[in-house]
C-alpha positions in Angstrom: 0.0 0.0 0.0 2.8 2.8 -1.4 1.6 5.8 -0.5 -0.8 5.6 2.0 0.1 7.0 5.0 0.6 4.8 7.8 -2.0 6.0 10.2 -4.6 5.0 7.8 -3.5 1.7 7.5 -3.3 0.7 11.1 -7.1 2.7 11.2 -8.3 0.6 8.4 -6.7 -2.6 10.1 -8.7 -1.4 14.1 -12.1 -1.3 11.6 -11.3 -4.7 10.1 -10.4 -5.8 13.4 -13.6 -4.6 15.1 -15.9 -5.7 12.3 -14.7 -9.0 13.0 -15.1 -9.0 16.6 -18.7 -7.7 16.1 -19.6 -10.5 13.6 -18.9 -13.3 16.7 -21.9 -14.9 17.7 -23.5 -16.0 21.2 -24.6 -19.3 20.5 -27.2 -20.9 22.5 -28.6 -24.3 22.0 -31.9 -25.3 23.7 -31.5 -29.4 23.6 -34.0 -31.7 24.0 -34.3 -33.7 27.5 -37.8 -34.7 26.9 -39.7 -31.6 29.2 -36.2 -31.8 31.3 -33.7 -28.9 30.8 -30.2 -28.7 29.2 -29.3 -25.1 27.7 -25.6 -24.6 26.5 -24.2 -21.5 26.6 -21.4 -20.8 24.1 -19.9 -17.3 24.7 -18.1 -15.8 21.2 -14.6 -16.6 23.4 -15.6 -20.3 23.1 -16.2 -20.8 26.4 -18.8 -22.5 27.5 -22.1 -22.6 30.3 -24.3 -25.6 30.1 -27.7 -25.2 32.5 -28.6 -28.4 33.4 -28.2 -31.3 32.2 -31.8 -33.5 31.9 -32.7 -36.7 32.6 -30.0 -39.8 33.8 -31.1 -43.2 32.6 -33.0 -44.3 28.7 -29.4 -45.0 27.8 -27.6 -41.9 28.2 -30.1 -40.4 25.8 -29.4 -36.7 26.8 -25.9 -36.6 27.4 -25.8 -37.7 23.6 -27.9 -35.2 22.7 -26.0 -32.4 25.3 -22.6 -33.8 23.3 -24.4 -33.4 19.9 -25.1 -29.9 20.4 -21.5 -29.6 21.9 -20.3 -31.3 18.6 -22.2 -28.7 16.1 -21.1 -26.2 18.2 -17.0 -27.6 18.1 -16.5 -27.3 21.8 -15.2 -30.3 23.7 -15.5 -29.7 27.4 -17.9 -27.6 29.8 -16.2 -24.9 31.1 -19.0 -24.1 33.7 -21.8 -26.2 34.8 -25.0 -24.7 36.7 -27.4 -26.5 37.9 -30.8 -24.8 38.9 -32.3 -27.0 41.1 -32.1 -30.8 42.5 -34.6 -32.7 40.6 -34.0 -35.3 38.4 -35.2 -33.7 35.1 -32.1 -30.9 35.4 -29.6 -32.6 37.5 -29.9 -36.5 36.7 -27.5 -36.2 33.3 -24.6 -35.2 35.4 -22.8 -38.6 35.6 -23.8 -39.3 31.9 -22.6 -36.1 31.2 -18.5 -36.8 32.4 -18.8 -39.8 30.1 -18.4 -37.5 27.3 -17.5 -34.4 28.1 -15.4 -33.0 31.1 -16.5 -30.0 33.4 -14.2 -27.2 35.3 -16.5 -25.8 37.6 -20.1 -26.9 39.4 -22.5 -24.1 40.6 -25.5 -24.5 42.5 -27.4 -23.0 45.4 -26.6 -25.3 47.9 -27.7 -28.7 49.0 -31.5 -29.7 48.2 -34.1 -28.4 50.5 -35.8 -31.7 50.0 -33.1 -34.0 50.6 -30.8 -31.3 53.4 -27.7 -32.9 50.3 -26.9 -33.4 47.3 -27.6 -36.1 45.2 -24.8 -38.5 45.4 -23.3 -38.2 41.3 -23.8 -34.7 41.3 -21.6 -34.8 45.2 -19.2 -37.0 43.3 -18.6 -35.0 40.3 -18.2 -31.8 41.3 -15.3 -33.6 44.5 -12.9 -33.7 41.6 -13.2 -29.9 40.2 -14.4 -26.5 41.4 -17.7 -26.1 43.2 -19.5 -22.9 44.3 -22.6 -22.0 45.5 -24.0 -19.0 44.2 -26.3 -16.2 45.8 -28.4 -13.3 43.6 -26.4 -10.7 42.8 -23.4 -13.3 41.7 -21.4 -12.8 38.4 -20.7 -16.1 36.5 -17.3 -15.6 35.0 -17.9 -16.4 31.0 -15.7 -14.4 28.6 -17.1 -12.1 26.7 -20.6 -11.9 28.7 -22.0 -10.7 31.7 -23.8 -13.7 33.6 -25.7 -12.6 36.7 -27.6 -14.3 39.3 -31.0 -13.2 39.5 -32.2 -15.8 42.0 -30.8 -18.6 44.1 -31.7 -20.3 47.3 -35.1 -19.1 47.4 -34.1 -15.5 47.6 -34.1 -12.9 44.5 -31.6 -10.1 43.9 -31.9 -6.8 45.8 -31.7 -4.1 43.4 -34.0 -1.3 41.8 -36.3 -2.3 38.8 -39.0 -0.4 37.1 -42.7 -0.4 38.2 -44.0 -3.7 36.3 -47.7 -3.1 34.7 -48.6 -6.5 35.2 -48.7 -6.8 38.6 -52.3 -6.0 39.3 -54.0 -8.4 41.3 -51.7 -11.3 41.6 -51.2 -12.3 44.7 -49.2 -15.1 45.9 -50.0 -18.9 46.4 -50.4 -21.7 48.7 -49.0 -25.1 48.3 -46.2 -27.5 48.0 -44.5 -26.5 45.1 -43.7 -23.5 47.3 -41.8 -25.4 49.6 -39.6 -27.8 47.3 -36.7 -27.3 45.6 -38.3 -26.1 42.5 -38.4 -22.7 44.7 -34.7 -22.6 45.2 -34.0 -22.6 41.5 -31.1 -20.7 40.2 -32.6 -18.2 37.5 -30.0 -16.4 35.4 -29.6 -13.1 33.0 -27.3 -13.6 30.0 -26.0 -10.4 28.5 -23.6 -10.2 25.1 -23.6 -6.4 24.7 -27.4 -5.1 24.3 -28.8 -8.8 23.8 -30.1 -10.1 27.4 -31.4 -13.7 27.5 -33.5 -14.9 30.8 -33.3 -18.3 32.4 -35.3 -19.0 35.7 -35.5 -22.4 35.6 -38.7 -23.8 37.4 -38.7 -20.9 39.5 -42.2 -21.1 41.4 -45.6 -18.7 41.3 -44.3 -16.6 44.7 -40.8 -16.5 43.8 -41.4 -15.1 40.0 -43.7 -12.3 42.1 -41.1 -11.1 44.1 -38.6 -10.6 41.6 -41.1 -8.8 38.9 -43.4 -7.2 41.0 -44.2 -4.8 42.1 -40.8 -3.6 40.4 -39.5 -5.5 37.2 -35.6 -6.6 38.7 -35.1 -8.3 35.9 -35.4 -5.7 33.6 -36.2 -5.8 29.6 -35.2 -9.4 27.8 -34.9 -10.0 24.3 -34.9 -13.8 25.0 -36.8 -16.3 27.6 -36.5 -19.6 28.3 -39.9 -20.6 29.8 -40.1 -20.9 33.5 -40.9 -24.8 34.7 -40.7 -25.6 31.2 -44.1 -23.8 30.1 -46.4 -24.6 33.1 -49.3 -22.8 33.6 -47.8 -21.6 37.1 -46.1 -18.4 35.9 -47.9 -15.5 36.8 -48.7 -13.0 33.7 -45.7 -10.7 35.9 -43.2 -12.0 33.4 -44.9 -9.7 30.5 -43.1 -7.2 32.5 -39.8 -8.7 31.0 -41.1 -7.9 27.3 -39.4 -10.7 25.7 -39.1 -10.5 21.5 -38.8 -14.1 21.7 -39.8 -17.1 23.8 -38.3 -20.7 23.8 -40.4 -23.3 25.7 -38.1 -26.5 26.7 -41.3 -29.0 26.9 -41.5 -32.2 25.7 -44.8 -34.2 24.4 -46.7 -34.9 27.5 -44.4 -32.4 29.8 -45.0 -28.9 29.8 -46.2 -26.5 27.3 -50.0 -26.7 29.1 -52.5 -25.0 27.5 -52.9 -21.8 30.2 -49.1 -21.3 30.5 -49.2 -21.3 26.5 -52.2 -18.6 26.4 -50.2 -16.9 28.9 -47.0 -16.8 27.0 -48.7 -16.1 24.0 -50.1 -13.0 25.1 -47.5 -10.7 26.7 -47.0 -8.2 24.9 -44.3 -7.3 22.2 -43.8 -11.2 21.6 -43.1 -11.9 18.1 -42.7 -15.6 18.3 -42.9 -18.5 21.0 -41.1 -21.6 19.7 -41.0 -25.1 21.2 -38.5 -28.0 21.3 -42.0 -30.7 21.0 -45.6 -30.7 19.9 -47.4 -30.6 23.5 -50.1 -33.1 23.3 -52.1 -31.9 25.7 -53.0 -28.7 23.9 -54.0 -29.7 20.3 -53.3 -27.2 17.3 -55.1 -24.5 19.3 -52.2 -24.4 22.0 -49.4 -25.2 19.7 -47.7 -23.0 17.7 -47.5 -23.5 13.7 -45.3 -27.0 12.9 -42.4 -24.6 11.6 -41.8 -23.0 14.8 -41.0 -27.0 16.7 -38.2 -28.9 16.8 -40.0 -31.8 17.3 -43.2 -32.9 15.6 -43.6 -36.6 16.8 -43.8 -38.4 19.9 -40.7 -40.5 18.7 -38.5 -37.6 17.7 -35.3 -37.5 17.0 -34.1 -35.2 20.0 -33.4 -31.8 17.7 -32.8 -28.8 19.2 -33.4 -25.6 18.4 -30.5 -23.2 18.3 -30.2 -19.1 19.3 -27.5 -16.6 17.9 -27.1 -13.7 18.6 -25.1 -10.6 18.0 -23.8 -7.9 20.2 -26.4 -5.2 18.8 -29.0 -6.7 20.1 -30.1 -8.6 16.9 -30.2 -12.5 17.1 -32.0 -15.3 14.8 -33.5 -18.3 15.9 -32.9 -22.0 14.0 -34.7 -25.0 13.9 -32.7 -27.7 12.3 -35.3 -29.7 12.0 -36.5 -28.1 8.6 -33.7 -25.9 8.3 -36.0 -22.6 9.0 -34.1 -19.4 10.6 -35.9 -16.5 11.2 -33.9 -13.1 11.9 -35.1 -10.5 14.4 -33.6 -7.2 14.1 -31.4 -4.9 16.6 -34.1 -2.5 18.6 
C-alpha cells in the first residue's frame, strides 16, 4: 500500500479488526431432555455454560444429545456447569454427562431443601473440580458476557427495577411447590452487549412475584427460556420482562399446558414462541405453527433448536429440523 500513510492503514486494520469481533456470535442451544432442561451457553470466546443437564437413565439419551449440540457447536469440554435445582429432570445427566465431556467448575445453590444434600453423582462429580454455591447478585465468570444471578436459594436479587404493569391483582400462592426445591432454582440473566437472555429455571408462582413485582428486577429481555418448562404456574408478571422471543423447553406430554401457552402467548411485544415438541395436551389450538418445533412426533429425533445472537442486540432463531431461521432485528 505505497503511498498511503501509515496512520490510515493501522485505522483501516482497528475497523477490520472490530468488524470481525462484532460478527462473533453468542450461540445458544436449547437441547431436547424430553420436558427436562439442558441449555448450552457458548460465549463468542468459546467458552462454555451448560444449564442443566436432563434426565440420567434411557441409555444416556441426553448426554448424547447435550454432546451433539456440543459437537455442532466444536467445543469439547464444559467450562461451567450450573445447575438450577435438584430434581432429576435438570440434574440427573450429570454422571452421563463426564462420560463424554469433562467439566471445570459446578455451581449450585446449595444442597437440596428436600433431601438437606446433594444427590450422590452430582456430590461425586463436582469432588474432583471446582464447586460454588452462588447467591443473587453473583457474576458467572464467562468471557465475553455478563452472567448474573437473578435468583438462588429461594431469595431474589436486591436491586431497583422499574414499576411492572402487570402486577395488578396477583397475589401469591399456597401449596407444596412453594416449599420444594423447585423454589430454590437458580434463574439467570445472560448479557452479550445489548442482547439479554433470561433463564429462571422452574422458578415457582411466589418467587417469580417477588422478583417482577411490584418492580420488574429483571429488567427488559430480548430472550426467555420458559419458566418450569411452560407450566401454567407463571404468573402473567413475566410480560413485564417484554421478551421478543420465547423458547419453551417441553416435551410431548411435559409442559407446554394449555394456560401457561395462552399466557406466553399473550405478553406483549412477543413476536414468536417456539418449542422444542408438539405438547399433546393442547391440540393445534395451543401449539404454535409446525415450523416453529423442533420436534413434531412423539418419537422424535431429540433436535434442538438453536439461538445466535449478536452484540447489537439482533439475534435469529434456527430449527434444524426443517432448516428454518428467522432473523429478528437490533431494537
Amino acid at each position: 500500500m505505497r503511498g498511503v500513510p501509515t496512520s490510515c492503514i493501522l485505522a483501516l486494520l482497528a475497523a477490520v479488526a472490530s468488524a470481525a469481533q462484532a460478527a462473533k456470535t453468542l450461540d445458544i442451544y436449547f437441547i431436547d431432555t424430553e420436558g427436562g432442561q439442558a441449555t448450552l451457553v457458548v460465549a463468542p470466546s468459546g467458552q462454555t455454560l451448560l444449564i442443566d443437564t436432563g434426565y440420567t437413565g434411557f441409555g444416556g439419551r441426553d448426554t448424547v444429545r447435550i454432546a451433539s449440540a456440543a459437537k455442532d457447536a466444536g467445543v469439547k469440554r464444559i467450562d461451567t456447569l450450573l445447575i438450577t435445582h435438584f430434581h432429576d429432570d435438570h440434574v440427573g445427566g450429570v454422571a452421563n454427562l463426564l462420560d463424554r465431556l469433562p467439566v471445570t467448575t459446578y455451581l449450585d445453590h446449595g444442597p437440596s431443601i428436600e433431601t438437606k444434600g446433594y444427590p450422590a453423582a452430582y456430590a461425586s462429580a463436582f469432588a474432583k473440580g471446582e464447586h460454588k454455591v452462588v447467591v443473587p447478585g453473583d457474576k458467572i465468570a464467562i468471557k465475553d458476557l455478563d452472567v448474573t444471578v437473578v435468583a438462588a436459594g429461594g431469595k431474589g436479587i436486591d436491586r431497583r427495577g422499574e414499576p411492572n404493569p402487570n402486577c395488578a391483582g396477583l397475589t401469591e400462592q399456597q401449596g407444596a411447590l412453594e416449599a420444594g426445591e423447585n423454589s430454590q432454582s437458580v434463574g439467570v440473566v445472560v448479557a452479550f452487549g445489548k442482547f439479554r437472555f433470561a433463564d429462571l429455571g422452574d422458578l415457582t408462582w411466589n418467587k417469580q412475584l417477588a422478583l417482577l413485582c411490584p418492580d420488574n428486577k429483571i429488567g427488559k429481555v430480548d430472550l426467555y427460556l420458559t419458566t418450569h418448562h411452560g407450566g401454567d404456574d407463571s404468573p402473567k408478571a413475566i410480560w413485564g420482562m417484554a421478551p421478543r422471543v420465547a423458547i419453551m423447553n417441553n416435551g410431548p406430554d411435559k409442559g407446554g399446558d394449555p394456560l401457561g401457552w395462552k399466557n406466553i402467548k399473550a405478553s406483549p411485544g412477543l413476536e414468536d414462541l417456539w418449542q422444542l415438541h408438539f405438547a399433546l395436551a393442547g391440540g393445534k389450538d395451543t401449539n404454535v405453527p409446525d415450523t416453529f418445533i423442533a420436534n413434531v412426533d412423539v418419537n422424535d429425533q431429540g433436535r434442538h433448536l438453536k439461538v445466535s445472537a449478536l452484540a447489537d442486540g439482533s439475534f435469529t432463531v434456527t430449527n434444524p429440523r426443517n432448516k428454518f431461521s428467522k432473523t429478528y432485528a437490533a431494537k
